[in-house]
N, C-alpha and C positions, 0 to 999 in steps of 0.2 A: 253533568259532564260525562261525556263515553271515554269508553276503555281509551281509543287513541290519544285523546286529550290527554287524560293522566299519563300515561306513557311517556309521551313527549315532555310535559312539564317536570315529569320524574328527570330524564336525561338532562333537560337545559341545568337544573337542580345540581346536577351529579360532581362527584370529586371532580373529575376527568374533565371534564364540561370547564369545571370552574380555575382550575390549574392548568389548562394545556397550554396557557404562554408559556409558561415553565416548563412543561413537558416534553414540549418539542426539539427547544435549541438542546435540552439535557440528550434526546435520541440521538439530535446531528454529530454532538460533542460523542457520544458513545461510540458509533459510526465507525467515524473518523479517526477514533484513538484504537479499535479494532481491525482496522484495514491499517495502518500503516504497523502495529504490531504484527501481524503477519505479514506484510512486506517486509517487514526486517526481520522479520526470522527463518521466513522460505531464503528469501533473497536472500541473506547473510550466509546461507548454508552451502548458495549454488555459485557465492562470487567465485572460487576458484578454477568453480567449472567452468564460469561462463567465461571467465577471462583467457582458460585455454581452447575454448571453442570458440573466437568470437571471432578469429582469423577465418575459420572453417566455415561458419555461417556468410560471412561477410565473404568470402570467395563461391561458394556454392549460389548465393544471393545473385550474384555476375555470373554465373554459369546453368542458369536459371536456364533447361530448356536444350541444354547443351550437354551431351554424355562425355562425361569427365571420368577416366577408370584408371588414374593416377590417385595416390593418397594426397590429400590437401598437405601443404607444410604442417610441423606440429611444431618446428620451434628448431628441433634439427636439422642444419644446414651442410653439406661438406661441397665448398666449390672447387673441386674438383673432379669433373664430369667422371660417368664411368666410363665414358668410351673414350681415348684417348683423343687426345686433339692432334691432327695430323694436316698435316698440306691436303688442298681439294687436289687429284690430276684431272688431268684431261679427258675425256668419255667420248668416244668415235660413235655412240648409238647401237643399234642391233645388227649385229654384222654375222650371225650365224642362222640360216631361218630356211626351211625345206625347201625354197624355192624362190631363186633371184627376182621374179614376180612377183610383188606383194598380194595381189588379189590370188594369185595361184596357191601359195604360200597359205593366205589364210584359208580359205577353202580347202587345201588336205588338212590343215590341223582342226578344222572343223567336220572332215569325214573320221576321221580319227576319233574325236570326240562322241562324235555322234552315233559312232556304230557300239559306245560302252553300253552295259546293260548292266543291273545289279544280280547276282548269280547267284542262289543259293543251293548249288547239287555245282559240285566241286570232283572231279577227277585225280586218278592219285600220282598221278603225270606230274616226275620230281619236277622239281623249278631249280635253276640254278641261282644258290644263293648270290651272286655277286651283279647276279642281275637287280635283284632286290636291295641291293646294297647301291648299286647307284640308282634305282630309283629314289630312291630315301634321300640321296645324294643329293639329288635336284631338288625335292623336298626344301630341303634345307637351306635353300637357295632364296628360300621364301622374304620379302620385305618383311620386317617388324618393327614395332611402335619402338623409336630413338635406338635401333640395332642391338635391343637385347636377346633376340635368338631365342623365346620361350619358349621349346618345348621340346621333348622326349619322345622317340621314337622307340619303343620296345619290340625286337622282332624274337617269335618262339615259331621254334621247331619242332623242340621234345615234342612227343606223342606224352607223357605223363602230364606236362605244366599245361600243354592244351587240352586234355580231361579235367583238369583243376577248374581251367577256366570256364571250360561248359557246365561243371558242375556246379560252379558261384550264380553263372549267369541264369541256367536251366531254371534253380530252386528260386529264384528272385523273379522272372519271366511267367511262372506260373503264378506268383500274387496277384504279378502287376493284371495278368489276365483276367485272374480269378475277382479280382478285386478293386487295384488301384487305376486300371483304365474306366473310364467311364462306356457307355452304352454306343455312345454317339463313336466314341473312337475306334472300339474294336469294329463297328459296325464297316468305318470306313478303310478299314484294316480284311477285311472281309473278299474282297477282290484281289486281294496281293496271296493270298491263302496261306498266311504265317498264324505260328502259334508261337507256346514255350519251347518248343524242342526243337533244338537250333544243332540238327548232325553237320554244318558246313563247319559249326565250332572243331570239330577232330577230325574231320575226311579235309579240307582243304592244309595242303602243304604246310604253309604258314599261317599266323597271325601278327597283326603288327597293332599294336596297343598306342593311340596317339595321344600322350600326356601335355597336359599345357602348365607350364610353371609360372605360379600365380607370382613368385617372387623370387630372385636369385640373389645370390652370395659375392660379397665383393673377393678382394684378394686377403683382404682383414681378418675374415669370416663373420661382417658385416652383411644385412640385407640390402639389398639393389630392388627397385621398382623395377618392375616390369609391365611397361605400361599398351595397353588394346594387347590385353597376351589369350584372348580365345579368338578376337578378331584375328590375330597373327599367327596362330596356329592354325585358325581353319584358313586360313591362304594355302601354305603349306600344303597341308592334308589336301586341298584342292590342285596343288601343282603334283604331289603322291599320285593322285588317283588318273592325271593324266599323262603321268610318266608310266604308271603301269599298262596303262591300255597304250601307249605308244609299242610296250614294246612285248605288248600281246598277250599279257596279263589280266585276268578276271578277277573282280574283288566286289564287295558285298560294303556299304554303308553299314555300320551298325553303331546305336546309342545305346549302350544295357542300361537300362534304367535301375536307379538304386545300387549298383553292382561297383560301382566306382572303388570307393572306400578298401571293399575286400579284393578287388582286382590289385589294388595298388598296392597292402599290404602281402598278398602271396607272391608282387614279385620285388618287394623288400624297396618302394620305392620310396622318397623322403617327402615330408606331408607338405608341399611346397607344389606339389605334385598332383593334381586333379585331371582324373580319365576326359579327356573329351569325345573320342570314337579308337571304336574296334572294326581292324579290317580284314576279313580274310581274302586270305590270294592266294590265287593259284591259276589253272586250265580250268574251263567248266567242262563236267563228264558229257560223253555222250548223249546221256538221259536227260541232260537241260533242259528244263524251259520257263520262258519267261513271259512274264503276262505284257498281252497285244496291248501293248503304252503308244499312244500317240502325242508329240510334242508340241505346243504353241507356236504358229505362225511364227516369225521373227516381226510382224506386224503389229503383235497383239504385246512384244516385251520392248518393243523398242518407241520411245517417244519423244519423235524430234523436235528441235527447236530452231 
């Protein structure tokens, strides 16, 4: 007889061999009383939780695919809206507009639009503050998610709070360069010819810091949602930008990266409160210039149906 024979005879032979009817159902029965002890002891531990998220899942579940930037219910209800319930009136349509002409009309406010530039060489050609105050004004004028009015306008003058600010933003600008942009980005940053050192931060007139409040305050001193509140600030900020070049004003897009937090703290704001952009305004000096940008067709952003 060869090795393999014995081999094989040995295993047919063996405990294992001769017990595995027994062996077997004893494993399933093991199994099975080990998976349901851990299902009742994970599970037992998360019922509370699941039972207070299962509204949340279960709505999120139907909103599958769809940006939802309201808090899901938690259980807390007050039906009593925040915005007062009021009679609708009546609405005559747009009755104030450059020019009785509607295609005239849009065409100046699209020469208007179109002649803006981003400026960063700033002249020290005062501005009169009240002109900036009703641009802000019409700002404010902005649509927002169920009329809660998200957001905070900071305008600075001081020459000292606008050293503060270029100094938060300067030492933070030099990381992001040094460091926290990638290759690819500064590369295409490279044609704009920006660094860290941001002089429009203290040579231009003003700055106007545009906060978005992520949540507001009932009359209780309860929290109110505040729902699409960076959608509804950059509306805003986009009506800001063309109220200021209506009315001959130069100003600079700026997102300080990382800088928010300390912005918001030096000017005592309440943490409700997240920087969305920094603008500076004013006249652009003499010395201006800005790099030869050309714009998309209206053929190439526009696609009908």
């Amino acid at each position: 007889m060869n090795l393999l024979d014995e081999l094989t005879r040995a295993f047919d032979q063996s405990l294992i061999v001769s017990c595995w009817k027994y062996i077997f159902p004893v494993l399933v029965v093991l199994y099975l009383f080990i998976f349901l002890y851990d299902k009742n002891r994970y599970g037992g531990k998360k019922t509370k939780e699941n039972s207070s998220t299962a509204t949340t899942n279960a709505v999120k579940e139907k909103l599958d695919g769809i940006e939802y930037v309201g808090e899901i219910d938690s259980g807390e209800f007050d039906p009593t809206p925040v915005l007062e319930e009021t009679e609708h009136i009546p609405f005559a349509g747009a009755t104030v507009t450059l020019n009785k002409d509607p295609l005239k009309a849009a065409t100046h406010f699209y020469e208007i639009v179109n002649n803006r530039r981003s400026v960063r060489m700033f002249s020290t050609r005062s501005v009169d503050a009240s002109v900036i105050d009703k641009c802000i004004h019409a700002a404010a004028t902005s649509p927002s998610g169920a009329h809660t009015e998200p957001w905070t306008f900071c305008l600075i003058s001081d020459a000292d709070v606008k050293a503060q600010v270029r100094e938060i933003i300067e030492a933070e600008e030099l990381v992001n360069y040094q460091q926290r942009m990638s290759k690819q980005w500064t590369t295409d940053l490279r044609p704009l010819k920006t660094n860290h050192v941001k002089e429009y931060l203290t040579e231009a007139p003003y700055l106007i810091l545009i906060f978005k409040q992520t949540y507001g305050f009932k009359a209780d001193g309860g929290k109110k949602q505040h729902y699409y509140n960076e959608i509804s600030t950059s509306i805003a900020t986009g009506i800001l930008l063309c109220a200021l070049q209506a009315a001959g004003l130069n100003s600079l897009v700026t997102t300080p990266l990382n800088c928010g937090p300390a912005l918001r703290n030096l000017l005592g704001r309440p943490v409700n409160e997240k920087l969305l952009v920094l603008l500076p305004v004013g006249y652009a000096s003499d010395e201006c210039t800005v790099p030869d940008l050309h714009r998309k067709p209206v053929e190439e952003v526009v696609v009908k149906y």
